[in-house]
C-alpha positions, 0 to 999 in steps of 0.5 A: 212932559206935554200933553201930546206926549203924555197922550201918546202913553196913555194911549199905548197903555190904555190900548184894551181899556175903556177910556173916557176923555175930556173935552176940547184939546185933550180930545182932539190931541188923542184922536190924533195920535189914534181914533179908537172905538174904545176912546169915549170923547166927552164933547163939550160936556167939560166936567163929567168926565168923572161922573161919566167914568164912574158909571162905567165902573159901575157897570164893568165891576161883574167884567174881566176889565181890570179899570175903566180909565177917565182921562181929566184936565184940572180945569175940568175936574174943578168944574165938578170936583164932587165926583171925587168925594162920590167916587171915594165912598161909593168906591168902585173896585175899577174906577181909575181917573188919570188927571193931566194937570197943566193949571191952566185951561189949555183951550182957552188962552191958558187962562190959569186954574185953581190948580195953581194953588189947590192940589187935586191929587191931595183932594182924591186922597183925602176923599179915600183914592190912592194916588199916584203922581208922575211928571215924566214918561218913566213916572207915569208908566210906573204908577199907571201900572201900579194903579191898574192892578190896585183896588178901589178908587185909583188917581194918577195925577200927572203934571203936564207943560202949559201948552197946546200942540199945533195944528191938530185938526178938530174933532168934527164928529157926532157925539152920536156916532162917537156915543154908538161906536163906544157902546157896542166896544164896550158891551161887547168887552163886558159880555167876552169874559164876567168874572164869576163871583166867589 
């Protein structure tokens, strides 16, 4: 499966969800498969998608929001692997990660990643996630749905084609606007229905 592919899933599946996005291909992939107010793009911040999403996670855990959804590449979660230990023991009921895992970085000649040899999702489930893995469309949209209705930490580690799809414009926005735009969507998807605790 390509990334493209793997994003037009996700993107569908995805359609009600908060979802924080790596940056560069990964970005610019799904803003051209659909541009959403509820699509975070973490431009050149490579590494924080877990931080960024664990935060989120955080604040939504009072909201009707079932998870909130961070979309990785491995190049970039192995630029900050700690949020798996952090996520794992602070265990946010909604904290979700998708990781696209095509050990390389994509943007970047695909110059090989420790990926090749390290298993990320081995790494998330021995820091107290429950992993799913999927490599294919049928895969992906079972174990996506399993994890969307699972408690706690939740890691779909998705295996992905080297290989970056062709002419995709790039994402020439302001991180401002983009930063703005996903706010007002995401506070306003926090105050439409708390969950009043028992």
């Amino acid at each position: 499966m390509r990334r493209i592919e793997a994003l037009q899933h996700i993107n569908e599946l995805t359609a009600e969800l908060p979802l924080v996005v790596t940056c560069a291909a990964t970005s610019r992939e799904l803003a051209s498969v659909e541009n959403r107010d509820n699509h975070f793009y973490v431009l050149d911040a490579m590494g924080l998608v877990g931080s960024i999403t664990t935060g989120l996670a955080l604040a939504a855990r009072d909201s009707a929001l079932p998870k909130v959804v961070g979309l990785e590449g491995d190049g970039s979660l192995l630029m900050n692997p700690n949020v798996l230990p952090t996520g794992g023991f602070i265990a946010p009921e909604k904290l979700f990660i998708i990781l696209l895992d095509n050990q390389v970085y994509g943007s970047t000649a695909s110059i090989p990643t420790y990926a090749d040899r390290v298993d990320l999702g081995s790494l998330a489930g021995a820091a107290g996630w429950t992993v799913g893995l999927a490599d294919d469309e049928a895969s992906l949209r079972s174990e996506y749905a399993r994890l969307l209705t699972t408690a706690g930490p939740t890691f779909l580690h998705v295996k992905i084609e080297v290989g970056n799809a062709a002419d995709i414009p790039k994402l020439l926005v302001d991180p401002v606007t983009l930063t703005n735009r996903f706010q007002a969507w995401f506070t306003a998807r926090l105050e439409q229905g708390a969950e009043v605790p028992e």
